[in-house]
C-alpha positions as CSV (number, residue, x, y, z in Angstrom):
1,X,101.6,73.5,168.2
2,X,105.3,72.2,168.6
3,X,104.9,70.6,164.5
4,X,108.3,71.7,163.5
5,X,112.2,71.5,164.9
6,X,114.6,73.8,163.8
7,X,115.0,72.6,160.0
8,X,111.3,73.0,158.9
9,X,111.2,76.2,161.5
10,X,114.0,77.8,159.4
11,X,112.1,77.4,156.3
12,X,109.0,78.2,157.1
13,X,110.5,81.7,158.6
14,X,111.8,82.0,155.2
15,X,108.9,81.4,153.6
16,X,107.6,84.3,155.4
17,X,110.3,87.0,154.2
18,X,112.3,86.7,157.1
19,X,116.0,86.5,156.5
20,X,117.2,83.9,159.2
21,X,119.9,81.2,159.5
22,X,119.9,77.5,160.9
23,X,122.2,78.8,163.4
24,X,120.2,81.8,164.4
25,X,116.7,79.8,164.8
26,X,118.2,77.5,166.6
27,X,119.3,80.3,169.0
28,X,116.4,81.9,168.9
29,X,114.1,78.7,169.7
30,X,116.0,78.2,173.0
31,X,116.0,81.6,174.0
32,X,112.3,81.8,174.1
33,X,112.3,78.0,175.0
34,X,109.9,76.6,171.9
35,X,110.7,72.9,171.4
36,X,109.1,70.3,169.3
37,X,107.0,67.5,171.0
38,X,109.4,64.3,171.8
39,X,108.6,61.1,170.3
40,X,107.7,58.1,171.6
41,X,108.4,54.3,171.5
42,X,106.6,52.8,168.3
43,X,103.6,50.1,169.1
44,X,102.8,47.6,166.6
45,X,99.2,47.6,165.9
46,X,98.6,45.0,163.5
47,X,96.6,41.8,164.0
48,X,97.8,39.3,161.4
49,X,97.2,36.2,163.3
50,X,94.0,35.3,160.5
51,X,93.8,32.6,158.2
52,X,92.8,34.8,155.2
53,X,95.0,34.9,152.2
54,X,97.5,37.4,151.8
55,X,98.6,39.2,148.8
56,X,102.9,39.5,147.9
57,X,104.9,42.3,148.8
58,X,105.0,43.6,145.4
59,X,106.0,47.3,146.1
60,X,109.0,45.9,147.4
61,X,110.1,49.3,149.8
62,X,110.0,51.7,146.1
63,X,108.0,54.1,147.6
64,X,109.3,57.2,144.8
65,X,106.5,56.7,142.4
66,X,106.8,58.6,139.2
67,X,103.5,60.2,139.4
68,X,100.4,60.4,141.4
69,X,97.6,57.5,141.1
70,X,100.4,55.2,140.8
71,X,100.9,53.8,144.5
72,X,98.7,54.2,147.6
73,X,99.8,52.9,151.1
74,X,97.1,52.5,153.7
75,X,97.1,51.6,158.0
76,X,95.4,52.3,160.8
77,X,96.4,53.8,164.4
78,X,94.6,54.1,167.2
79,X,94.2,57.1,169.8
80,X,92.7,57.3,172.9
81,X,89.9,59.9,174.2
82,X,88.3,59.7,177.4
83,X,85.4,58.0,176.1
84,X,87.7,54.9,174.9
85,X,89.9,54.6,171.6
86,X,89.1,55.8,168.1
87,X,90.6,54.2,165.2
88,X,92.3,56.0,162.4
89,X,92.8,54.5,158.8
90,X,94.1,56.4,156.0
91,X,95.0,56.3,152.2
92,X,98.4,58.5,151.5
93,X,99.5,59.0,147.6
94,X,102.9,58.3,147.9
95,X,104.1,60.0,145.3
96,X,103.5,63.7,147.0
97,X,102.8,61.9,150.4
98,X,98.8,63.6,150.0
99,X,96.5,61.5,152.2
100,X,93.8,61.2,150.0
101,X,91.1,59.0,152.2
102,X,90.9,58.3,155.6
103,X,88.1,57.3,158.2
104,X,88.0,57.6,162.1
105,X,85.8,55.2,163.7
106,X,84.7,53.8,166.9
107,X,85.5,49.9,166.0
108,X,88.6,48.6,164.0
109,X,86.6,46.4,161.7
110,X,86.9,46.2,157.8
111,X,84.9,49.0,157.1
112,X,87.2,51.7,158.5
113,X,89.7,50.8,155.5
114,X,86.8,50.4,152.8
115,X,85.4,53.8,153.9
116,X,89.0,55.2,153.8
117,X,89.9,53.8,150.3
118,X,86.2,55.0,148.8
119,X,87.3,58.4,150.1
120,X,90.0,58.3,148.1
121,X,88.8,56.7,144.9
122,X,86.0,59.1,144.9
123,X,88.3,61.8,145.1
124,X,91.1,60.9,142.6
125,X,89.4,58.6,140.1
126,X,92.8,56.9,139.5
127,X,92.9,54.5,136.3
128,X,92.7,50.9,136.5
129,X,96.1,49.5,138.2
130,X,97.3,51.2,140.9
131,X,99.1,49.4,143.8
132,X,97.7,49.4,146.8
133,X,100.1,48.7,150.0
134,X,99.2,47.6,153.0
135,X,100.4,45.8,156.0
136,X,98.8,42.2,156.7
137,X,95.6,43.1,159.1
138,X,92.7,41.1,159.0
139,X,90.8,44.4,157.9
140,X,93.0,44.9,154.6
141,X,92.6,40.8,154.1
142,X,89.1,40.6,154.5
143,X,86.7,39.9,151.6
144,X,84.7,42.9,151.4
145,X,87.7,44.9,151.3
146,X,89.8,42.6,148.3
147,X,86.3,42.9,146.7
148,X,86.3,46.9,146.7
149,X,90.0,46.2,145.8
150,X,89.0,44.3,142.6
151,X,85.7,46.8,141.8
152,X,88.3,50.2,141.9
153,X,90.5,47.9,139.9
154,X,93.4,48.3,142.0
155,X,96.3,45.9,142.6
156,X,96.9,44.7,146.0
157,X,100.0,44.2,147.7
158,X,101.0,43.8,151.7
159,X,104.2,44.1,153.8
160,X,106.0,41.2,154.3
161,X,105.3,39.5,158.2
162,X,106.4,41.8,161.2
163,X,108.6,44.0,158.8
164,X,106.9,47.4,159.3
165,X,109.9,49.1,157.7
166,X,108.0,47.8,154.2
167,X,105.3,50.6,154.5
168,X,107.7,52.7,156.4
169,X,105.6,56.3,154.4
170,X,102.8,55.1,156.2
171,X,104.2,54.6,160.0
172,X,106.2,57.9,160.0
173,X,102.7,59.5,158.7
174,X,101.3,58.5,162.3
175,X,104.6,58.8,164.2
176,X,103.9,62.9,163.1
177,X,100.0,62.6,163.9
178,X,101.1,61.7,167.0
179,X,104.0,63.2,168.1
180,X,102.5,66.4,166.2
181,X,98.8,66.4,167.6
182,X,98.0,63.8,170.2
183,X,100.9,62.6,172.6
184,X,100.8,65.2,175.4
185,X,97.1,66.1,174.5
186,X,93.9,64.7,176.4
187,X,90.7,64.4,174.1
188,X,87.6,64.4,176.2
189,X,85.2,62.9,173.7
190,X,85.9,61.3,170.3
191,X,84.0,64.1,168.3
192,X,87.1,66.5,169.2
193,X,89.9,63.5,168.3
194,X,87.6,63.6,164.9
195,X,88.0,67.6,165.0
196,X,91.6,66.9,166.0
197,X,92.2,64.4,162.3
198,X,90.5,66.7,160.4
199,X,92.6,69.7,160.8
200,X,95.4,67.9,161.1
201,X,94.8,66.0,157.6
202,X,92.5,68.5,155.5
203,X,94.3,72.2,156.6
204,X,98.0,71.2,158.4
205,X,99.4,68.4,156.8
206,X,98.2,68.1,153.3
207,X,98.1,72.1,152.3
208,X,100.5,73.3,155.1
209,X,103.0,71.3,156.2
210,X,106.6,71.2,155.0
211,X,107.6,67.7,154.3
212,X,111.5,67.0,153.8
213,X,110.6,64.2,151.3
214,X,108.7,66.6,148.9
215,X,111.9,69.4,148.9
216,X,110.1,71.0,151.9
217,X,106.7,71.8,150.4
218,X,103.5,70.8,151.0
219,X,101.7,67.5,149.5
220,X,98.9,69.8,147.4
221,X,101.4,72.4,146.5
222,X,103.8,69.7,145.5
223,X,101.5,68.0,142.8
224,X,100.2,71.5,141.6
225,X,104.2,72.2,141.3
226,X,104.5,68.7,139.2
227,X,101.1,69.3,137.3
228,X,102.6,72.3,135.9
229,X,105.6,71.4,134.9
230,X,104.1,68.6,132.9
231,X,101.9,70.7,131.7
232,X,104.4,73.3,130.3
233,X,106.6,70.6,128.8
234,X,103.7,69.5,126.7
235,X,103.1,72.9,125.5
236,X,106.7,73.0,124.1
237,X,106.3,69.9,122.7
């Protein structure tokens, strides 16, 4: 589906059994003419023209946790179908880039993100004081979400003004989606943009794809690589 350029291309080949080089998929991609989808301009999406408080920018740009359950980033995007835009929030782990919540809804209101972040917490159970990162949207500000913040006992923290490069994870997460799944694409109706987010989230991304930040391995095989190795060092201990 035009996912992968020549680097990821190699390795997935590889993967496979096939002996190939960088030099040889590259030849081989433009003999038979397969190119990745181009990218596109980025478009800031965030409203944070509000007068609710904000929380600090406590993650600071460290986005190399040690482990998983530490830090979770979290935005919203919004594609277009033919029956008018959907809007997209998820949840990623960023310490093996998993995106363990997300919601697709009709209206960008505050419970797109609390829907999204029960997702996760339902599905990790993390332990009381992980950091969650966000950017300054009126949805992540709002009091039903810093409530469900405070109830999951999580610690809330928010990109500095207009600076989306402080929850960069997060934006190149949608620059794939997009580039990857939607630019290029025309959805008729939202149910198949919500068909789209699924496989692109639950079979692609996080059990599939090969992400150069994780070594070139997927986000689930990734933590079951790390789980592992923890667990076999406590056996020697």
């Amino acid at each position: 589906k035009g996912a992968y350029g020549s680097p990821r291309m190699v390795r997935e080949l590889r993967a496979r059994g096939f002996r190939v080089s960088k030099t040889r998929g590259e030849r081989l991609r433009r003999q038979h003419g397969i190119r990745g989808r181009h990218q596109r301009r980025h478009k800031a999406t965030t409203d944070a023209r509000h007068g609710v408080p904000v929380a600090g920018n406590l993650l600071a740009r460290d986005f190399t946790p040690s482990g998983p359950n530490q830090v979770w980033s979290a935005d919203i995007t919004y594609p277009w179908t033919d029956e008018g835009w959907r809007y997209l929030a998820i949840v990623p782990d960023l310490f093996n880039r998993e995106v363990v919540g997300w919601s697709l809804k009709p209206r960008m209101a505050a419970d797109i993100v609390t829907d999204a972040l029960t997702m996760a917490w339902f599905r990790r159970k993390p332990a009381p004081g992980l950091l969650h990162h966000s950017d300054r949207g009126s949805q992540y500000a709002s009091q039903v979400f810093q409530e469900t913040l405070t109830e999951y006992g999580m610690v809330c923290s928010m990109s500095r003004k207009g600076n989306c490069w402080d929850h960069a994870p997060t934006e190149s997460w949608f620059n794939s989606f997009k580039h990857e799944r939607v630019f290029g694409e025309r959805f008729a109706t939202r149910e198949a943009m919500k068909a789209t987010a699924f496989e692109y989230i639950e079979v692609f991304d996080n059990r599939k794809r090969l992400h150069s930040t994780l070594e070139y391995t997927s986000p689930v095989q990734f933590l079951k690589d790390w789980i592992g190795t923890q667990w076999g060092e406590k056996q020697v201990a």
